[in-house]
Every structure is written in structure tokens, then in C-alpha cells.
C-alpha positions as CSV (number, residue, x, y, z in Angstrom):
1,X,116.0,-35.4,-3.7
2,X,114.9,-32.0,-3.0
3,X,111.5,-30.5,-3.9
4,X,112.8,-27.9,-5.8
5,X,114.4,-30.7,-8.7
6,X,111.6,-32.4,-8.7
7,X,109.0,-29.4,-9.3
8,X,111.5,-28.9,-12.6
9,X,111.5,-32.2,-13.9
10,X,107.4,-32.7,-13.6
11,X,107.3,-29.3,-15.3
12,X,109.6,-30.7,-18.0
13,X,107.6,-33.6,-18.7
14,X,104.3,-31.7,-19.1
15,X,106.2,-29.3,-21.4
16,X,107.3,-32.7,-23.4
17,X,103.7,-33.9,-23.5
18,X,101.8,-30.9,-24.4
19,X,104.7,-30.9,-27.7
20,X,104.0,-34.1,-28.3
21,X,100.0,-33.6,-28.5
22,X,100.2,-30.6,-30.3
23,X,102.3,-32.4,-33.2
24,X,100.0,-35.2,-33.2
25,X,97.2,-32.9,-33.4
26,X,98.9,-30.6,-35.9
27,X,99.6,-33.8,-38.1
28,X,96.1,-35.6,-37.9
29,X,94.4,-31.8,-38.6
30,X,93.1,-30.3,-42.0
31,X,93.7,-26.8,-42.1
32,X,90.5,-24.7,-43.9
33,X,91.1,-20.9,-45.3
34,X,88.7,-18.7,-45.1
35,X,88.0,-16.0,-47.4
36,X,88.5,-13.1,-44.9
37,X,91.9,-15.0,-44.2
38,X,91.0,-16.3,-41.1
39,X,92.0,-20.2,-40.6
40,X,90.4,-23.1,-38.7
41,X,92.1,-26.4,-37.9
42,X,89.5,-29.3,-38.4
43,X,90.1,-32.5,-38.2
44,X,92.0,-34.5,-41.3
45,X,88.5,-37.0,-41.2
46,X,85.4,-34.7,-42.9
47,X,82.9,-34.8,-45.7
48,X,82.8,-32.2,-48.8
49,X,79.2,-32.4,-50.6
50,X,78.9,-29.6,-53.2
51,X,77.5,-27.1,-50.5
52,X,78.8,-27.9,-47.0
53,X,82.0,-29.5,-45.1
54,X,81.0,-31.1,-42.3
55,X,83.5,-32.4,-39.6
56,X,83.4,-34.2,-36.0
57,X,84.1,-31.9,-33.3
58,X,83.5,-34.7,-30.7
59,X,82.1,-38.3,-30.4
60,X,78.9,-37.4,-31.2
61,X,79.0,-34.1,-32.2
62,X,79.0,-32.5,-35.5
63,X,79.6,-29.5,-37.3
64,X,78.8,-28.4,-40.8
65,X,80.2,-25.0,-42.4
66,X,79.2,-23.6,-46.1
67,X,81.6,-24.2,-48.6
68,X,80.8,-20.6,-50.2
69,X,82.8,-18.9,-46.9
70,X,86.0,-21.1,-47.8
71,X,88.6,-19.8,-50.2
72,X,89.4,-23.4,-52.0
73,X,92.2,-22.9,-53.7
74,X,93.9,-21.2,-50.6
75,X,92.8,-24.3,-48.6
76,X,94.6,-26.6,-51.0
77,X,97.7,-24.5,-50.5
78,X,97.8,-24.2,-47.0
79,X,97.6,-28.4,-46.4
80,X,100.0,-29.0,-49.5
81,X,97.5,-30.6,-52.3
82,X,97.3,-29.8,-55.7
83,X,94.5,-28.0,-57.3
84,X,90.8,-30.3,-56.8
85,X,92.4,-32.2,-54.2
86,X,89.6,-30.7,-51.9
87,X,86.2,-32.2,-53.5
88,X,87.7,-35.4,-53.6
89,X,87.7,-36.2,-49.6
90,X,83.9,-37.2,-50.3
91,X,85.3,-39.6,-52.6
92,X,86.1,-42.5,-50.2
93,X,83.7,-45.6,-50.8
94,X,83.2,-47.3,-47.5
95,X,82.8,-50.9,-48.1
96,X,80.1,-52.6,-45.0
97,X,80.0,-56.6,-45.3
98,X,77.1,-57.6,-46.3
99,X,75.5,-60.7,-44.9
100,X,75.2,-63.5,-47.8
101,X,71.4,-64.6,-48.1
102,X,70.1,-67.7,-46.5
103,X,70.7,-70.8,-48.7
104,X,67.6,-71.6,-50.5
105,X,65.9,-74.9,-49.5
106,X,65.5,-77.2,-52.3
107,X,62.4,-79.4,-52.9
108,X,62.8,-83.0,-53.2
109,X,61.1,-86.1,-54.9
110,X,59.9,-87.0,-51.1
111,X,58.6,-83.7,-50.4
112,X,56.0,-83.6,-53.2
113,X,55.0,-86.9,-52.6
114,X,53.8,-85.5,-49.0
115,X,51.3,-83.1,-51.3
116,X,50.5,-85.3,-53.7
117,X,49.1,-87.7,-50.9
118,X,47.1,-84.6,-49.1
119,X,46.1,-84.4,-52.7
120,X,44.6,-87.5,-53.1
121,X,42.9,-87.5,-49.8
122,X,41.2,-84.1,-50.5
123,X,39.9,-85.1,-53.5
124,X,38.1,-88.8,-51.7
125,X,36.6,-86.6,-49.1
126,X,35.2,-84.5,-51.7
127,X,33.9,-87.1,-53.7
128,X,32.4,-89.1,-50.6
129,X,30.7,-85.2,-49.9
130,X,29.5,-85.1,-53.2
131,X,27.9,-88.4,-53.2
132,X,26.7,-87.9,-50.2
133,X,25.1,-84.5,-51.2
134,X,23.8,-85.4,-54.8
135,X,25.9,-82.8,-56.2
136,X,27.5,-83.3,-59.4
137,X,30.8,-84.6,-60.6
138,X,33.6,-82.3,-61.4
139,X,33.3,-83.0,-65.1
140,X,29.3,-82.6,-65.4
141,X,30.1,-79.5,-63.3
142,X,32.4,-78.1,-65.7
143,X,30.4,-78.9,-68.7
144,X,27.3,-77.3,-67.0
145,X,29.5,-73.9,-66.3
146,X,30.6,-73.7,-70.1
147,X,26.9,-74.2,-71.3
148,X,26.3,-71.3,-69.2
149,X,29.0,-69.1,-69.8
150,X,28.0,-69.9,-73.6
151,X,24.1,-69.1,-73.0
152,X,25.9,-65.7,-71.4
153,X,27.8,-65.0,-74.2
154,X,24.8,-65.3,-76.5
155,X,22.7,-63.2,-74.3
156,X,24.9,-60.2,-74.5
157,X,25.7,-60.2,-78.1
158,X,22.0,-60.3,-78.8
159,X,21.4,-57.8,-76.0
160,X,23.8,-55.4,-78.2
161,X,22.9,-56.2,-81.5
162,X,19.2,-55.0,-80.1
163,X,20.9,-52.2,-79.0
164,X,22.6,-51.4,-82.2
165,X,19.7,-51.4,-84.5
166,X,17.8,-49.0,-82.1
167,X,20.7,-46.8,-81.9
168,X,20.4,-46.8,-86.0
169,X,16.5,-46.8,-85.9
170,X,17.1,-43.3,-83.9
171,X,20.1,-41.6,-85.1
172,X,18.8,-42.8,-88.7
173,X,15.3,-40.6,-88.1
174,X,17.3,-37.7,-86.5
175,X,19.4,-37.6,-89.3
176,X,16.1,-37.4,-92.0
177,X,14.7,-34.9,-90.1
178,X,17.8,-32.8,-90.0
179,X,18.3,-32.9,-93.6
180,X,14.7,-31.6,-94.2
181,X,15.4,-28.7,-92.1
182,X,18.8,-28.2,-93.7
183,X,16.8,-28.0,-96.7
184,X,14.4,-25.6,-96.2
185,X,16.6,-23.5,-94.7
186,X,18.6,-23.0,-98.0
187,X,15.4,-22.4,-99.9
188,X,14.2,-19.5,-97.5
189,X,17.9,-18.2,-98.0
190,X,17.8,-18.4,-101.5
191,X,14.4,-16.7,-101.7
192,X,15.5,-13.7,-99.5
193,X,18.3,-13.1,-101.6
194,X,16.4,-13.1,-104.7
195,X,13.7,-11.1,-103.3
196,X,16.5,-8.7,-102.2
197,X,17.4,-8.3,-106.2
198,X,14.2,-7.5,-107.0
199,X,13.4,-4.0,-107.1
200,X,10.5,-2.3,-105.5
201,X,10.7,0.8,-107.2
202,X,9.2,-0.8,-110.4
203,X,5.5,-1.4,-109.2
204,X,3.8,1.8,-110.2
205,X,5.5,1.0,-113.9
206,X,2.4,-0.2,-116.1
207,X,2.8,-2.6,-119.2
208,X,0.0,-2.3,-121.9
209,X,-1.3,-5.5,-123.2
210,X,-5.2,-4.7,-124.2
211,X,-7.3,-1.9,-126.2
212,X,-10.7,-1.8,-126.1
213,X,-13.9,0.9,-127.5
214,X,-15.1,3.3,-125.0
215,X,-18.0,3.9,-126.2
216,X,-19.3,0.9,-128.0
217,X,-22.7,1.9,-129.1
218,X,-22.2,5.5,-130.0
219,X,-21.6,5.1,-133.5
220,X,-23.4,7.0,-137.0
221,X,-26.3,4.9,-137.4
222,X,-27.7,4.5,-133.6
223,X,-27.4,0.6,-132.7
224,X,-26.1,-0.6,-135.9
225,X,-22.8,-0.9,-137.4
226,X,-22.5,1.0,-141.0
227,X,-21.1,-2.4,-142.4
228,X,-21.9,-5.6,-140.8
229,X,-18.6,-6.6,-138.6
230,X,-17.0,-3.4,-139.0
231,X,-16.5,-0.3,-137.2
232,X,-16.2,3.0,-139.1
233,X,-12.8,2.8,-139.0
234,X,-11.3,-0.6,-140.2
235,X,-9.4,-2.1,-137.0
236,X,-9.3,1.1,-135.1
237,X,-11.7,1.8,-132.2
238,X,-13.1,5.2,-132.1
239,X,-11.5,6.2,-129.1
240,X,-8.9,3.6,-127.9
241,X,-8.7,2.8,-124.1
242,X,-5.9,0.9,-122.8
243,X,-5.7,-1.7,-119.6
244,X,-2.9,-2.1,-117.9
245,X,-0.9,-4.8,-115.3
246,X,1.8,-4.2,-112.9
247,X,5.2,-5.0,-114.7
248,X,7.1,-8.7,-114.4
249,X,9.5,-7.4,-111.7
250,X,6.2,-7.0,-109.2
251,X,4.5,-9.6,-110.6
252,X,8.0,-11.7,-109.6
253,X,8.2,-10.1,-106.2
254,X,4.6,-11.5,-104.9
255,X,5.0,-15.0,-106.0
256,X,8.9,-15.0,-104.2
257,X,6.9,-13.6,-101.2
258,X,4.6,-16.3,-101.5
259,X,6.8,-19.2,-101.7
260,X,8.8,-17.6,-98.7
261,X,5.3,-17.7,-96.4
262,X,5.2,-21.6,-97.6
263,X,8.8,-22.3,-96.7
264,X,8.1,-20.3,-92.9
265,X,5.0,-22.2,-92.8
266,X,7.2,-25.9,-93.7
267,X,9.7,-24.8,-91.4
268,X,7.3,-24.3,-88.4
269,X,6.3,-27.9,-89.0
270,X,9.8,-29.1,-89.4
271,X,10.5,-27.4,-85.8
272,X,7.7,-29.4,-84.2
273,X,8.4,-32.3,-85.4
274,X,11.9,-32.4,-84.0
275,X,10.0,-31.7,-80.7
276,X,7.6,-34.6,-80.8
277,X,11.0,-36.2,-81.6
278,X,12.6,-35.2,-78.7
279,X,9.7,-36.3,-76.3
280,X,9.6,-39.1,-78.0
281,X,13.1,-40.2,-77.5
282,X,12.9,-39.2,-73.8
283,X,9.9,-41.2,-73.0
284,X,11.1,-44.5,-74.5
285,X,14.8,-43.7,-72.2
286,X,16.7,-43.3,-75.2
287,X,19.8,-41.3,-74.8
288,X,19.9,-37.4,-76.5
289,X,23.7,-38.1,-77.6
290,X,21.8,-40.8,-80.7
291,X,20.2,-37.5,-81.7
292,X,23.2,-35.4,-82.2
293,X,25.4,-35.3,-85.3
């Protein structure tokens, strides 16, 4: 055969084999639109998540693109699927065989014997110890732990009824000595206000309550009265003088202004007290809160 023949028929062949890889390729590829138009054979095995498509390019190595360059619905077209096929190729549920768990081991009559045996044994070496030691048995031991948990119970609930009745013994004098103040503090309020009614243009006013003679022994007969017990004039004096007082409203004002000085005064005390209270409560450890409201 000549060379010439034979150059054809290898070039046939290759012809025939590069058709036949094309068509398998053409029929195992997924064909992706994109929205300038442009189109990209991948291969027909990829994943779709919500965001990307991600395809093998080669054993090994992978290639993601975002689904947001991808015209969908021109995609579904272009590979014959009807509309949402595309989403759905991240639907396939690979199943991976799962080994079953080991078989579990069940405990027989024999095998607890085997503990209660070690048991028993561990209970005649502790009792020989114990003997041998002088310690107590297990029951005298346990009796011996409940008195004292008991005792320990006791303990504590006196320890906080003590507690309790100090908290009260403080909080009780706090509260006495607040109310005091509260007290006084209302009666120097009231007193302001009512020294605040009163009026201080009325102390010049005068109120007559006395007449009297101003010359008592200037009368017609020098030293002596004309009548025994009477004055020239019945139940008039010659020349009647009058004394006066400063009017209720001042007479009001002074005593409000005194009671106020006595409820300063009272208050002052009030305020040490707490004091001495305070130092008190601090020297004998006693925390500030059982003197708050």
C-alpha cells in the first residue's frame, strides 16, 4: 500500500474520533447563558446554591461563577428544561452507607456474680481494717454523721434567727428615729407657712385695753378726795391716759417664731442622733443597708 492511502485513512479516523468526542462532550455538557449573551459549556454534573454554580473543570479542580451574571430563564431554554428546572440540580440527595453500630454486649447472671464477689471481698478487708484500726462500724458511722449534720442544722438556724432579731433590733431604731425627723419636719413646714400668713405690716397698730389718772393727786382739796372713794367726776378720771399693746397678729407672729427656734433646736438633736446612730452601727459591723428604708 502506498503512503499516500494510508496518510488519508489515519486522517479519516482522527476526523471520526474528534466527531465522536465532540458529541459525547456536547451530550454530557450543560450549556449556561449569560446575560451579555455570551454562552459557556460546563459540565452536565454542578451544584446551584442560591448564589453560585459551581462546576468541575478537572479532577481536582473547581470552579464557582455568581448566579447574578446568568440569565436563568435563557439557560433553561438553551438545554431544553422547563421553567425552575435550574435550581433543582442542588436537589439530588446522595445517600453514603452508613456503618450499623457495634452490637451492644449484654450483661449476664454470671457477670454480676464476678462483682458481687469483689464486693464481698472489699467489704472483709474493710472490716478486718477497721478492727484492726478501732474505727467504727459503718452503721455507728452513719448514725454519728446524721447527729452531726443535725447539730449543723441547728447551729445555722439559730445562727439566723440571731441574725434576724438584730436585723429588726436595727432597722426597728432607724425606722423610730426617721419618723421623729419626719415629724418635725412637717411642723417647721407648717410653721413657716403660717408665719408666712401673718402680716408684718400690723405691728405698729395699737389696741387699747387700760385707762388710768395722770395726775392722781392733783385734785380740789390737796391730798384728799372731795367724797370718800370718789373722784370729782363719778367714774371718769380727770384727764384719761390710755396704755396700749401691740395687736394679736404680732402678738401671734413672736410666739410662731418661737416655736419655729424649738423645732430648729429639736431638729439639730434629731440630726445627731442619727449620727451617733450611724457610728454606732459601724462599730458593732452592722451593715448600712438595715438603716435604709
Amino acid at each position: 500500500m502506498s503512503r499516500k492511502p494510508l496518510h488519508k485513512a489515519f486522517t479519516s479516523a482522527a476526523v471520526a474520533a474528534v466527531l465522536i468526542i465532540t458529541a459525547f462532550i456536547q451530550a454530557s455538557a450543560y450549556t449556561l447563558v449569560l446575560r451579555d449573551g455570551r454562552q459557556i459549556e460546563i459540565p452536565d454534573a454542578f451544584t446551584v446554591t442560591q448564589s453560585t454554580v459551581s462546576y468541575e473543570l478537572a479532577p481536582g479542580f473547581s470552579k464557582s461563577m455568581q448566579v447574578a451574571f446568568i440569565d436563568i430563564a435563557a439557560t433553561e431554554r438553551a438545554n431544553g428544561e422547563d421553567p425552575g428546572s435550574f435550581f433543582k440540580h442542588n436537589e439530588e440527595v446522595q445517600i453514603h452507607d452508613e456503618p450499623l453500630p457495634p452490637a451492644a454486649r449484654t450483661v449476664t447472671n454470671l457477670d454480676l456474680e464476678g462483682f458481687r464477689q469483689r464486693r464481698l471481698e472489699s467489704e472483709k478487708a474493710y472490716e478486718a481494717r477497721r478492727k484492726q484500726l478501732g474505727l467504727p462500724t459503718v452503721e455507728e458511722a452513719r448514725r454519728r454523721q446524721a447527729a452531726e449534720g443535725e447539730a449543723f442544722l441547728l447551729d445555722v438556724r439559730a445562727k439566723n434567727e440571731a441574725k434576724s432579731r438584730e436585723e429588726s433590733y436595727w432597722r426597728g431604731r432607724a425606722r423610730e428615729l426617721r419618723t421623729d425627723i419626719a415629724m418635725v419636719d412637717s411642723q417647721i413646714s407648717y410653721v413657716r407657712g403660717r408665719l408666712d400668713e401673718v402680716s408684718e405690716n400690723s405691728l405698729n397698730d395699737l389696741v387699747v385695753v387700760e385707762t388710768y389718772p395722770t395726775f392722781p393727786n392733783q385734785y380740789p382739796y390737796p391730798n384728799q378726795y372731795p367724797y370718800p372713794n370718789q373722784y370729782p367726776y363719778p367714774n371718769q378720771y380727770p384727764y384719761p391716759g390710755r396704755h396700749g399693746y401691740r395687736n394679736s397678729k404680732a402678738t401671734q407672729r413672736d410666739t410662731l417664731i418661737n416655736r419655729l427656734d424649738d423645732l430648729f433646736t429639736k431638729r439639730a438633736g434629731l440630726a445627731t442622733q442619727w449620727s451617733l446612730l450611724e457610728d454606732e452601727a459601724r462599730t458593732a459591723r452592722i451593715p448600712q443597708v438595715w438603716l435604709l428604708p
